[in-house]
N, C-alpha and C positions, 0 to 999 in steps of 0.2 A: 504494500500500500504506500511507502515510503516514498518509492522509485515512482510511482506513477505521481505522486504529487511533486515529486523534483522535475519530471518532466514536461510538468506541466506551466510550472514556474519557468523553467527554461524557455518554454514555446511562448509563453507569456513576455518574457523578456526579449526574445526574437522578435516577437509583433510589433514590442515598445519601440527596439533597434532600427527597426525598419521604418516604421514610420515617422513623419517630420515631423508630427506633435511633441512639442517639448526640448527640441533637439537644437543645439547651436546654428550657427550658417555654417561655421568653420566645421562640423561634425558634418554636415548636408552634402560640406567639398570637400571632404573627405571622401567621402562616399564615390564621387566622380573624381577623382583626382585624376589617375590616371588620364580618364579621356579627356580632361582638359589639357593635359600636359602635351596627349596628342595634337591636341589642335594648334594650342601654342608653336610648336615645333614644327607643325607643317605649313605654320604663316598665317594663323588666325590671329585675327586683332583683338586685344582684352574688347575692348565696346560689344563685338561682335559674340564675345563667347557672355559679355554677361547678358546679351537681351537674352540669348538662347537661355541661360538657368533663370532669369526671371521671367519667362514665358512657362514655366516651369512652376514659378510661386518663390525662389529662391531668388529673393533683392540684395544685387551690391552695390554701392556706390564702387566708383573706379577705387579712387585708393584704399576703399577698406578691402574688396577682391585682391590689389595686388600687397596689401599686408598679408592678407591671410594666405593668399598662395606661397609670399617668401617663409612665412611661420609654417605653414606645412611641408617646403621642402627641405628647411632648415631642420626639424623633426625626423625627415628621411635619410637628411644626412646628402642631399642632391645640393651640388653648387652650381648657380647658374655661372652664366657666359662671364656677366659682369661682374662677379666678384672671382672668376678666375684671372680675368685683366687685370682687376685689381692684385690680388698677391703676384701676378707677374713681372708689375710696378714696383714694386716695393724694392726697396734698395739699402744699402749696401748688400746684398747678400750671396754667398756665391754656394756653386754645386758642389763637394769634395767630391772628387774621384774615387768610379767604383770599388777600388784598390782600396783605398782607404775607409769603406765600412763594408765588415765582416757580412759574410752572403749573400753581397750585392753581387750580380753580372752585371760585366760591363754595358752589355746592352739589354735593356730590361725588356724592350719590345718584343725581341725574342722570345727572353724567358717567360714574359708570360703566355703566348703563341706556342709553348713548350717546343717552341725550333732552337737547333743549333745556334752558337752564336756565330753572324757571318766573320767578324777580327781573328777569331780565337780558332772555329770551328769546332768550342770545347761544347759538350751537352749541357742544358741547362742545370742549376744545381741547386735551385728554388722554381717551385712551380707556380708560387706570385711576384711578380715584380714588387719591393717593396719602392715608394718614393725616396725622390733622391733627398738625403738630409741638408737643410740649409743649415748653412752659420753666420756671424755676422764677423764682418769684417772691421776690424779697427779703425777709424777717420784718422788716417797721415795728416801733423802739423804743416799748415800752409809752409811754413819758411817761412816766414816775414815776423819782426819783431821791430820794434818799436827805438831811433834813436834815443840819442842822450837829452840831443833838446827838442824833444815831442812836441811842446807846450810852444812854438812858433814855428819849427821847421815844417817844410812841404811836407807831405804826406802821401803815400800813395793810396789807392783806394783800399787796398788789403791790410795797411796799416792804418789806415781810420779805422776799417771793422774792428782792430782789437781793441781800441780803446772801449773802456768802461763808461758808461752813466757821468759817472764822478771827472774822470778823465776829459771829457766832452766839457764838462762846463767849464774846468778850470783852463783846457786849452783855448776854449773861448773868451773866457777871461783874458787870458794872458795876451793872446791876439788885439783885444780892444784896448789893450793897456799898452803892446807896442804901437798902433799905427794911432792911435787918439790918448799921449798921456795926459793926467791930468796933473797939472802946475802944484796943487794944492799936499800929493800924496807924497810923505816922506821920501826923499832921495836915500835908498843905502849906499853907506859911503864904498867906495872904490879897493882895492885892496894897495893901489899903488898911492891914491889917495885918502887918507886918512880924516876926518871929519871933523 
Protein backbone atom coordinates (compact mmCIF):
# COMPACT_ATOMS: atom_id res chain seq x y z
CA UNK A 1 0.00 0.00 0.00
CA UNK A 2 3.04 2.19 0.73
CA UNK A 3 4.43 1.95 -2.96
CA UNK A 4 1.31 2.80 -4.54
CA UNK A 5 0.87 5.88 -2.52
CA UNK A 6 4.66 6.85 -3.21
CA UNK A 7 3.67 6.43 -6.66
CA UNK A 8 1.23 8.24 -6.76
CA UNK A 9 2.98 11.22 -5.09
CA UNK A 10 5.58 10.88 -7.69
CA UNK A 11 2.91 11.12 -10.68
CA UNK A 12 1.60 13.86 -8.68
CA UNK A 13 4.74 15.79 -8.64
CA UNK A 14 5.38 14.92 -12.58
CA UNK A 15 1.95 16.67 -13.30
CA UNK A 16 3.05 19.61 -11.00
CA UNK A 17 6.75 19.57 -13.11
CA UNK A 18 5.06 19.79 -16.20
CA UNK A 19 2.85 22.16 -15.92
CA UNK A 20 3.51 26.19 -15.94
CA UNK A 21 1.30 26.63 -12.98
CA UNK A 22 3.49 27.83 -10.38
CA UNK A 23 6.74 27.53 -12.15
CA UNK A 24 9.41 30.33 -12.63
CA UNK A 25 10.19 31.70 -16.44
CA UNK A 26 13.72 30.71 -15.84
CA UNK A 27 12.35 26.95 -14.98
CA UNK A 28 9.79 27.32 -18.21
CA UNK A 29 13.44 27.97 -20.33
CA UNK A 30 14.73 25.42 -18.98
CA UNK A 31 12.59 23.27 -20.07
CA UNK A 32 13.22 24.48 -23.85
CA UNK A 33 16.75 25.29 -23.54
CA UNK A 34 18.08 23.28 -25.74
CA UNK A 35 15.89 24.25 -28.67
CA UNK A 36 16.42 27.79 -28.03
CA UNK A 37 20.14 27.22 -28.07
CA UNK A 38 19.33 25.65 -31.59
CA UNK A 39 17.98 28.46 -32.92
CA UNK A 40 20.34 30.98 -31.55
CA UNK A 41 23.04 29.06 -33.22
CA UNK A 42 21.55 28.60 -36.54
CA UNK A 43 20.89 32.76 -36.64
CA UNK A 44 17.72 33.39 -34.94
CA UNK A 45 17.35 36.66 -33.57
CA UNK A 46 16.40 36.86 -29.46
CA UNK A 47 13.18 39.32 -30.64
CA UNK A 48 12.35 36.44 -32.89
CA UNK A 49 12.76 33.57 -30.41
CA UNK A 50 10.97 35.48 -27.71
CA UNK A 51 7.51 36.37 -29.76
CA UNK A 52 7.65 32.49 -30.41
CA UNK A 53 7.71 31.49 -26.33
CA UNK A 54 5.35 34.31 -25.67
CA UNK A 55 2.96 33.13 -28.32
CA UNK A 56 3.25 30.33 -26.12
CA UNK A 57 2.19 32.36 -22.80
CA UNK A 58 5.88 32.59 -21.76
CA UNK A 59 6.76 36.79 -21.53
CA UNK A 60 10.27 38.06 -21.67
CA UNK A 61 11.36 41.34 -21.99
CA UNK A 62 14.66 41.33 -24.04
CA UNK A 63 17.01 41.64 -21.24
CA UNK A 64 15.58 39.67 -18.76
CA UNK A 65 15.59 36.55 -21.69
CA UNK A 66 19.19 37.34 -22.21
CA UNK A 67 19.94 37.34 -18.37
CA UNK A 68 18.30 34.26 -17.96
CA UNK A 69 19.65 32.51 -20.87
CA UNK A 70 23.47 33.63 -19.62
CA UNK A 71 22.23 32.21 -15.95
CA UNK A 72 21.34 29.10 -17.45
CA UNK A 73 24.29 28.57 -19.59
CA UNK A 74 26.56 29.75 -16.86
CA UNK A 75 24.63 26.68 -14.78
CA UNK A 76 25.66 24.28 -17.66
CA UNK A 77 28.87 25.31 -17.51
CA UNK A 78 28.52 26.48 -21.70
CA UNK A 79 30.75 29.62 -22.56
CA UNK A 80 29.59 31.74 -25.18
CA UNK A 81 31.51 33.27 -28.06
CA UNK A 82 31.87 36.56 -26.14
CA UNK A 83 33.24 35.66 -23.07
CA UNK A 84 35.70 33.27 -24.97
CA UNK A 85 37.15 36.65 -26.76
CA UNK A 86 37.05 37.94 -23.75
CA UNK A 87 39.63 35.41 -21.80
CA UNK A 88 41.58 35.46 -25.05
CA UNK A 89 42.17 39.21 -24.22
CA UNK A 90 43.38 39.20 -21.26
CA UNK A 91 46.92 39.68 -20.92
CA UNK A 92 49.94 39.22 -19.79
CA UNK A 93 49.42 35.77 -19.90
CA UNK A 94 51.31 33.04 -21.79
CA UNK A 95 50.84 29.09 -22.66
CA UNK A 96 53.92 26.97 -20.99
CA UNK A 97 55.00 24.35 -23.06
CA UNK A 98 53.52 20.99 -23.36
CA UNK A 99 56.86 19.64 -21.99
CA UNK A 100 56.53 21.59 -19.18
CA UNK A 101 53.18 20.11 -17.54
CA UNK A 102 53.06 16.54 -16.62
CA UNK A 103 50.52 14.46 -19.25
CA UNK A 104 50.02 17.17 -21.50
CA UNK A 105 50.65 16.06 -25.49
CA UNK A 106 52.17 18.40 -27.38
CA UNK A 107 49.28 18.44 -29.55
CA UNK A 108 46.03 18.09 -27.65
CA UNK A 109 43.91 18.07 -30.92
CA UNK A 110 45.18 14.88 -31.45
CA UNK A 111 44.96 13.54 -28.34
CA UNK A 112 41.72 14.18 -27.97
CA UNK A 113 40.65 12.62 -31.63
CA UNK A 114 42.74 9.61 -29.92
CA UNK A 115 45.02 10.08 -33.28
CA UNK A 116 48.80 9.93 -33.27
CA UNK A 117 50.50 12.94 -32.78
CA UNK A 118 51.59 14.34 -36.22
CA UNK A 119 55.44 16.10 -34.56
CA UNK A 120 56.16 13.07 -32.42
CA UNK A 121 54.15 10.28 -34.20
CA UNK A 122 54.14 9.01 -30.42
CA UNK A 123 50.32 7.46 -29.46
CA UNK A 124 48.39 9.47 -27.46
CA UNK A 125 48.94 9.12 -23.73
CA UNK A 126 45.79 10.96 -22.27
CA UNK A 127 42.50 10.38 -23.83
CA UNK A 128 41.24 14.02 -22.89
CA UNK A 129 43.08 16.96 -23.85
CA UNK A 130 43.42 18.74 -20.78
CA UNK A 131 43.76 22.98 -21.36
CA UNK A 132 46.72 24.51 -21.61
CA UNK A 133 47.72 26.08 -18.12
CA UNK A 134 48.10 29.84 -18.19
CA UNK A 135 50.41 31.90 -15.87
CA UNK A 136 51.11 35.29 -15.52
CA UNK A 137 53.93 36.81 -16.55
CA UNK A 138 55.90 39.50 -14.45
CA UNK A 139 55.60 43.49 -15.89
CA UNK A 140 59.52 44.28 -16.84
CA UNK A 141 60.42 47.94 -15.26
CA UNK A 142 60.02 50.43 -18.06
CA UNK A 143 63.82 51.68 -17.66
CA UNK A 144 63.20 55.17 -17.12
CA UNK A 145 63.98 56.69 -13.69
CA UNK A 146 63.62 59.84 -12.70
CA UNK A 147 66.83 62.69 -12.63
CA UNK A 148 68.43 64.47 -9.82
CA UNK A 149 66.71 67.67 -10.72
CA UNK A 150 63.20 66.30 -11.43
CA UNK A 151 61.54 69.26 -9.85
CA UNK A 152 62.59 71.61 -13.21
CA UNK A 153 64.32 69.43 -15.70
CA UNK A 154 62.53 68.37 -19.05
CA UNK A 155 60.97 65.23 -18.75
CA UNK A 156 60.20 62.73 -21.00
CA UNK A 157 56.75 61.33 -21.04
CA UNK A 158 57.61 57.84 -19.35
CA UNK A 159 59.32 59.96 -16.61
CA UNK A 160 56.37 62.13 -15.89
CA UNK A 161 54.32 58.80 -15.50
CA UNK A 162 56.60 57.88 -12.59
CA UNK A 163 56.15 60.60 -10.65
CA UNK A 164 53.64 60.60 -7.69
CA UNK A 165 50.50 62.74 -6.78
CA UNK A 166 52.83 64.50 -4.31
CA UNK A 167 55.78 64.69 -6.96
CA UNK A 168 53.33 66.46 -9.56
CA UNK A 169 52.47 69.31 -7.33
CA UNK A 170 55.78 70.08 -5.95
CA UNK A 171 57.40 69.82 -9.57
CA UNK A 172 54.76 72.35 -10.29
CA UNK A 173 55.58 74.31 -7.69
CA UNK A 174 58.82 74.51 -8.32
CA UNK A 175 58.31 75.36 -12.15
CA UNK A 176 56.15 78.53 -11.09
CA UNK A 177 58.77 79.49 -8.62
CA UNK A 178 61.44 79.35 -11.47
CA UNK A 179 59.85 81.03 -14.46
CA UNK A 180 57.49 83.73 -12.14
CA UNK A 181 59.77 84.39 -8.66
CA UNK A 182 58.21 86.07 -6.21
CA UNK A 183 60.47 89.20 -4.85
CA UNK A 184 58.83 88.85 -1.45
CA UNK A 185 60.20 84.94 -0.60
CA UNK A 186 63.28 84.51 1.37
CA UNK A 187 66.58 84.30 -0.90
CA UNK A 188 68.63 81.03 0.56
CA UNK A 189 71.89 82.26 0.70
CA UNK A 190 74.41 80.82 -1.94
CA UNK A 191 77.12 78.56 -0.73
CA UNK A 192 79.89 80.64 -2.27
CA UNK A 193 77.95 83.58 -0.98
CA UNK A 194 77.39 83.75 2.50
CA UNK A 195 74.33 85.98 3.86
Amino acid sequence: MDALIAVQRAQRLDALAASSDGRSKTAQLRDVFESVERAIRSGVRYAAIIQELAATGLVFTYQTFALTLKRIRRERGIVSRLARASQAETGPAVSRAPADVPGQAANPVATERGLPDRDTGAAPAVAAARPAVRERRPIAPVGEKLPDDWLTAELTREQKHLLTHEQRVARADAKVKQYWPNPFDPVPPEKDKPA
